[in-house]
C-alpha positions in Angstrom: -4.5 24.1 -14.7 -4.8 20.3 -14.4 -6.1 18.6 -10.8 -2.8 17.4 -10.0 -0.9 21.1 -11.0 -3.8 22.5 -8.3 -3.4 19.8 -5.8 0.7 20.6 -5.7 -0.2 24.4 -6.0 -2.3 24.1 -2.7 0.3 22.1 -1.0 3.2 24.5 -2.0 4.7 22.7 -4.7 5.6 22.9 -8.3 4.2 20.5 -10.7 5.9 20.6 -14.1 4.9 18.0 -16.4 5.9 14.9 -13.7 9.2 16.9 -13.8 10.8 16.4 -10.4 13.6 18.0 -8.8 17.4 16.1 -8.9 18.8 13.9 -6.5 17.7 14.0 -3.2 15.7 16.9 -3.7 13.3 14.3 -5.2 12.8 12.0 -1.6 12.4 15.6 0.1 9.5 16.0 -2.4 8.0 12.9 -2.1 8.4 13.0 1.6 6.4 16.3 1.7 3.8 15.5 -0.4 3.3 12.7 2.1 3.4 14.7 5.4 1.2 16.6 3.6 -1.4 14.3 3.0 -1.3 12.7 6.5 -1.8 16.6 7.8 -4.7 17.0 5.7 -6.3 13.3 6.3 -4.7 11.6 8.7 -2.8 8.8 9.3 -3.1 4.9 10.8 0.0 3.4 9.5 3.5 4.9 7.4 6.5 2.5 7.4 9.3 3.3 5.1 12.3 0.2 5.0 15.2 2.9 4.8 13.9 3.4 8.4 15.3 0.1 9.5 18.5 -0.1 11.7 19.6 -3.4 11.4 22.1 -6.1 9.6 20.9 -7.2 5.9 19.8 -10.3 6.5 18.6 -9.8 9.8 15.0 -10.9 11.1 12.8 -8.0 11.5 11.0 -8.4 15.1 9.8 -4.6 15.0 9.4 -2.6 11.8 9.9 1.3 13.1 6.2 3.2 12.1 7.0 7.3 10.9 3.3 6.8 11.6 1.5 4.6 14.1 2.3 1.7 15.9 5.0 -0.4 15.0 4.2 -3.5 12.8 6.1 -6.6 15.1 6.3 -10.1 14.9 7.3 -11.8 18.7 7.3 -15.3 17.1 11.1 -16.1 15.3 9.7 -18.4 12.7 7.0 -15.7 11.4 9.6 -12.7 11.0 10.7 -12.0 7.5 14.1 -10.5 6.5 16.1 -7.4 6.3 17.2 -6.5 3.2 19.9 -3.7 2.7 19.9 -3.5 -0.9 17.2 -5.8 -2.4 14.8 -3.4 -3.4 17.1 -2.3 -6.6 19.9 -1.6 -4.0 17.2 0.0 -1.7 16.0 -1.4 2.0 12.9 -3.7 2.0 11.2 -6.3 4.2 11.6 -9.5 2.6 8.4 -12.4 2.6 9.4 -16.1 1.9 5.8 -17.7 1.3 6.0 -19.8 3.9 3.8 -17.7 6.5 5.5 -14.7 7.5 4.1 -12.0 8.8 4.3 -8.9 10.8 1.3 -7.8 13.0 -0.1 -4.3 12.1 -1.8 -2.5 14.7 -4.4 -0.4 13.2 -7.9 1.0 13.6 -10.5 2.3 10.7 -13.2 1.1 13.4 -14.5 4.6 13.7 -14.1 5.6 9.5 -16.3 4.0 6.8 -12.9 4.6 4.3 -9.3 4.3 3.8 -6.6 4.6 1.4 -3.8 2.4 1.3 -0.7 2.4 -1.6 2.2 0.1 -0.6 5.1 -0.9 -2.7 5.8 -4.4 -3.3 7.0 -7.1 -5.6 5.7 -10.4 -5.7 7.8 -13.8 -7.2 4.8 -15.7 -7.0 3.0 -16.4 -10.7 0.7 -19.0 -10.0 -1.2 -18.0 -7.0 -2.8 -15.7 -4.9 -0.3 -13.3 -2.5 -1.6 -10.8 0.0 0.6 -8.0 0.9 -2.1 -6.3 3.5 -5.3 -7.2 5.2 -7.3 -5.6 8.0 -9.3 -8.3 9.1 -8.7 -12.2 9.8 -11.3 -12.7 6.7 -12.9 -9.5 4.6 -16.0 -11.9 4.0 -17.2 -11.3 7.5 -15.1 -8.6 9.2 -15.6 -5.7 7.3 -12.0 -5.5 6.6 -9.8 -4.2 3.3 -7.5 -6.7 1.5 -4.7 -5.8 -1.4 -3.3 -8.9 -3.1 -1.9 -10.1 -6.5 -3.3 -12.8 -8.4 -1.6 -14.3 -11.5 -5.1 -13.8 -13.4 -6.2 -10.1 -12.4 -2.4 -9.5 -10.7 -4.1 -6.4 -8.6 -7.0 -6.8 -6.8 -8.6 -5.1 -3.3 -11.7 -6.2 -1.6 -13.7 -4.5 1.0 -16.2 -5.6 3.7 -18.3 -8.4 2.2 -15.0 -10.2 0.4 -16.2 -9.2 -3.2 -13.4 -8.5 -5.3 -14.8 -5.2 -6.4 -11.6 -4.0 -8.2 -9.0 -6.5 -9.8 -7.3 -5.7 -13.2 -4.5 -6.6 -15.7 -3.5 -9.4 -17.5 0.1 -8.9 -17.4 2.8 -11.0 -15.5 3.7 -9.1 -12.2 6.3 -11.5 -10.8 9.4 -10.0 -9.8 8.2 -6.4 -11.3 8.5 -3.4 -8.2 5.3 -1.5 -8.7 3.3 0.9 -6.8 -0.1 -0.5 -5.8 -3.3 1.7 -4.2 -6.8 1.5 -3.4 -9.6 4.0 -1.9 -11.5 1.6 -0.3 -15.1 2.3 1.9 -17.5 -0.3 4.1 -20.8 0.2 2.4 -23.2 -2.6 2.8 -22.3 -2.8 -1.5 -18.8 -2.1 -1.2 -17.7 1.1 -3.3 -14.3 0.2 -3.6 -14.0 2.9 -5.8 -10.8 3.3 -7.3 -7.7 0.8 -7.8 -4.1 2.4 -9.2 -1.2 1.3 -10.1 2.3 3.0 -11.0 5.4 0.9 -12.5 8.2 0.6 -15.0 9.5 2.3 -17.2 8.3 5.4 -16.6 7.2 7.5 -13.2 5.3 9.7 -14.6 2.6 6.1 -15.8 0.2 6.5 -12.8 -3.0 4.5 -14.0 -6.3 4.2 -13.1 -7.0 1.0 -13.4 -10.4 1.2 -12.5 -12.9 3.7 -11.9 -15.9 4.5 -9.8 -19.3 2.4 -10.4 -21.1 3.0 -7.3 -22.2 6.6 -6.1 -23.4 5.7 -2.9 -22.6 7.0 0.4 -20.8 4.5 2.5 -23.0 3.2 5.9 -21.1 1.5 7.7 -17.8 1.7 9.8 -15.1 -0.8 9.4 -15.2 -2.9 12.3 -12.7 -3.5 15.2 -9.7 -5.4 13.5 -6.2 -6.7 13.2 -3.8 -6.2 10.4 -1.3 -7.9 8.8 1.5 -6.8 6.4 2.7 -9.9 4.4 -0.2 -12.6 4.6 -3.8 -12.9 5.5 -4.2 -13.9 9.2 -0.4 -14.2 11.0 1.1 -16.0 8.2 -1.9 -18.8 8.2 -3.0 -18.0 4.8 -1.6 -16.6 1.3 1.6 -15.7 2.2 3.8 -13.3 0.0 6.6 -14.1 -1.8 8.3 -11.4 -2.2 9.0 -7.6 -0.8 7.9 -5.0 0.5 9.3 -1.1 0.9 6.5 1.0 2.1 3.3 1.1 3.2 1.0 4.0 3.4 -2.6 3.4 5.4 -5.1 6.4 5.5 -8.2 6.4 7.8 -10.1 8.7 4.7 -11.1 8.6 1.0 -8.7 11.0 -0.5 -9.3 12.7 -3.6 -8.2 11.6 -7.0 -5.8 14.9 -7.3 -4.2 13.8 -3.6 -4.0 9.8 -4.4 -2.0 10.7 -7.5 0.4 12.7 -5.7 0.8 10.3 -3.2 1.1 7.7 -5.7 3.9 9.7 -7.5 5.8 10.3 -4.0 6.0 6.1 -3.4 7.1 5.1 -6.8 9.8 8.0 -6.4 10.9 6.7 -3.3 11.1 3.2 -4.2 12.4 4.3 -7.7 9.8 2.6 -9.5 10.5 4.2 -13.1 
């Protein structure tokens, strides 16, 4: 029995060769396997765009949290858009690179790691786009930051701003991937592992990069601010582009659990 057969065994499921059930029977799945997770872990942060009452089109002042605190935006010019349908005819959060952002109110103050996976497309080819970042600057806030960059389009940093884990050399504009990292604070950051799930095919859930560094982490994140959609309120490397869900864990989850959980988002946000 393989890691991720055992991991689905102990949570109750059935794991198949990455055969899910039909229909809606798959979001129940993937839904569970995330519940499940968050039961076992934790949970700072969980927004899902189909939980969005609104007109397409619409600004979005408040994104509504399953989990956590509500990501918000009080200034008009800063909010990003609605979309009913633009996610593959699915809800998402639309960014238009020109500073928006929505304020994520989070804390990993009192955990030295955290797993994050989000679902997001970029338009952007030429520069640097950050979909999430727990501190105004990782280079001195012991903070975690997931962008793409059109030379290594994913890439997380932790604590110290070293980009620890960036891979690929493929063109990610306007492709809707799954993106995750297991982050920790160490004084040499482990970022340990960077993943990634996309077309064509769900069951393609990579490791892009594996562990280097053994070492415990030391250190707690510090007291910070997030944002979804730019680095500090929209001032810096704004995304162009869209976001459907966002999944923030105050823990380092094993390799069995972050492929689950990476298989649940890219089923939700049809990424095969």
């Amino acid at each position: 029995m393989g890691a991720t057969t055992r991991a689905a065994a102990l949570n109750g499921q059935q794991w198949i060769g990455g055969i899910y059930p039909p229909g809606d029977a798959r979001l129940h799945w993937a839904d569970d396997i995330i519940r499940r997770a968050i039961g076992a872990y934790g949970c700072e942060l969980w927004v899902d765009a189909s939980d969005i009452d609104q007109p397409s089109g619409s600004d979005v002042q408040m994104w509504p949290a399953r989990y956590g605190i509500d990501p918000a935006q009080p200034i008009s010019s800063k909010r990003p858009e609605y979309s009913a349908d633009g996610w593959n005819g699915r809800p998402c959060v639309l960014f238009d690179n020109v500073g928006e952002a929505l304020t994520c109110s989070v804390d990993l103050s009192t955990t030295p790691s955290a797993t994050l996976i989000i679902s997001a497309q970029t338009n952007a080819a030429a520069a640097a786009a950050v979909v999430f970042e727990y501190g105004q600057n990782v280079i001195s806030d012991r903070g975690i930051l997931m962008y793409f960059n059109s030379l290594k389009p994913y890439v997380m940093s932790a604590q110290n701003g070293v980009p620890s884990r960036q891979e690929g050399a493929d063109t990610v504009e306007d492709r809707r991937v799954v993106v995750g990292g297991v982050f920790d604070s160490s004084t040499t950051p482990d970022v340990s592992q960077l993943w990634k799930a996309d077309a064509p095919f769900v069951g393609r859930v990579t490791n892009l990069l594996a562990d280097v560094n053994t070492s415990e982490p030391t250190t707690n994140y510090a007291a910070n601010t997030a944002w979804l959609g730019s680095r500090n309120d929209g001032a810096v490397l704004p995304l162009d582009g869209s976001v459907r869900e966002v999944l923030l864990i105050p823990a380092r989850v094993p390799e069995d659990v972050m492929r689950l959980l990476m298989h649940a988002l890219a089923i939700k946000g049809d990424v095969a």
